[in-house]
C-alpha positions in Angstrom: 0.0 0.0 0.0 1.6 3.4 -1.5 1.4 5.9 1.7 1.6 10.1 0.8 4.8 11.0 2.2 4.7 14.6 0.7 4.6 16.2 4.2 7.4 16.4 6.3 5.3 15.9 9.6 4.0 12.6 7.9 7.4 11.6 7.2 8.7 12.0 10.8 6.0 10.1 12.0 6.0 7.2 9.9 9.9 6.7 11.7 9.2 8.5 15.6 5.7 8.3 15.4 5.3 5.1 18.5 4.0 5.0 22.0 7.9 5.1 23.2 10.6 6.0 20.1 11.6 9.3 21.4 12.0 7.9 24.7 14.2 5.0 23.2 15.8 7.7 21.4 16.8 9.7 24.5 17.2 6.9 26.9 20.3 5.6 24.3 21.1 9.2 24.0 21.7 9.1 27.3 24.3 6.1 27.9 21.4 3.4 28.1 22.2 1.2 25.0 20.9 -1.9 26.1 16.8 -3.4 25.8 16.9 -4.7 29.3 18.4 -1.1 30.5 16.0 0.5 28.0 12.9 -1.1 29.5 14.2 -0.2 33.0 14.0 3.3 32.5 10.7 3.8 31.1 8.0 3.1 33.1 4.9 1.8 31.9 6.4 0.4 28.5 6.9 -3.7 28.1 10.3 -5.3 26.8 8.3 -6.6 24.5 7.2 -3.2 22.4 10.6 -1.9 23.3 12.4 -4.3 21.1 9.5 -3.8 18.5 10.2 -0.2 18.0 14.2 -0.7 18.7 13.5 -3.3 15.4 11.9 -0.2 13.6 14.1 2.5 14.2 16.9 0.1 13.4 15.4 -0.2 9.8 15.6 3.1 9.6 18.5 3.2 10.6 18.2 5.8 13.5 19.8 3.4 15.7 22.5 0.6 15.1 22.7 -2.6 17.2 25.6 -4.2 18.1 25.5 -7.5 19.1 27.9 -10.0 21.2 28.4 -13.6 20.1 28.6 -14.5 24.1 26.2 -16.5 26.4 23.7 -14.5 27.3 23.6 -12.5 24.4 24.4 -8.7 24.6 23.2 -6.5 22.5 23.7 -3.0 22.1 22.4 0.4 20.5 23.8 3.5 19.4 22.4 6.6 17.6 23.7 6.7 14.0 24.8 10.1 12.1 20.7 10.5 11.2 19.5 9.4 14.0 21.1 12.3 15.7 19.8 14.3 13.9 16.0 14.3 15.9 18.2 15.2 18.4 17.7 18.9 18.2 14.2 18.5 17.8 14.2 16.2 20.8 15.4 18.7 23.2 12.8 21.6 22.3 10.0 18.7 22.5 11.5 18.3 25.7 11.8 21.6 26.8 8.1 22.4 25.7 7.2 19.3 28.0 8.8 21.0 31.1 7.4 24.3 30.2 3.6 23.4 30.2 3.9 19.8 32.7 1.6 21.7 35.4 -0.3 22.9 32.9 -1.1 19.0 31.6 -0.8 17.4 35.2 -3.8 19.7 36.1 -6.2 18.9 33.3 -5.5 15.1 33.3 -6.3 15.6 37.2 -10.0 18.0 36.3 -10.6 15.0 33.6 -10.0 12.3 36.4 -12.7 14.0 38.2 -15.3 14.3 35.8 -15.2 10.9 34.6 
């Protein structure tokens, strides 16, 4: 199935767009490289999705995996060249986050109460 690709928000979605990519994406940007470690530090996601949307940015090739012939085997991500690349974009997400968290933590609290 052809998808339209002409818009550059589509396009960034079709590779970030998931429950937890940017989160992967900053977690190995961070120094956590590895799906056990990955999973760890973001609550609420499974292992399971994690290595589902590890599997998709690595065909994108945001993220490279190296991997250990040893018993148990170790594998590890890093960003590639593109992949840093959201980077930038990353960080004013983030900072937009911080800037209007209250703001967010209040309504999902008055939308708690109504239900």
């Amino acid at each position: 199935m052809d998808e339209e690709l002409d818009c550059g928000i589509r396009v960034a979605f079709k590779i970030f767009g998931g429950k937890w990519k940017l989160c992967i994406i900053d977690a190995i940007r961070r120094g956590i490289v590895r799906p056990v470690d990955i999973y760890k530090s973001i609550p609420n996601a499974t292992l399971r999705v994690i290595e589902m949307q590890l599997a998709e940015l690595l065909f994108y090739e945001v993220v490279e995996k190296r991997a250990e012939n040893t018993y148990p085997k170790k594998s590890e991500y890093r960003l590639t060249s593109f992949g840093q690349t959201i980077l930038p974009v990353l960080a004013q997400i983030d900072n937009w986050g911080s800037q209007y968290s209250d703001f967010v933590i209040q309504r999902q609290k008055e939308m708690l109460e109504t239900a």
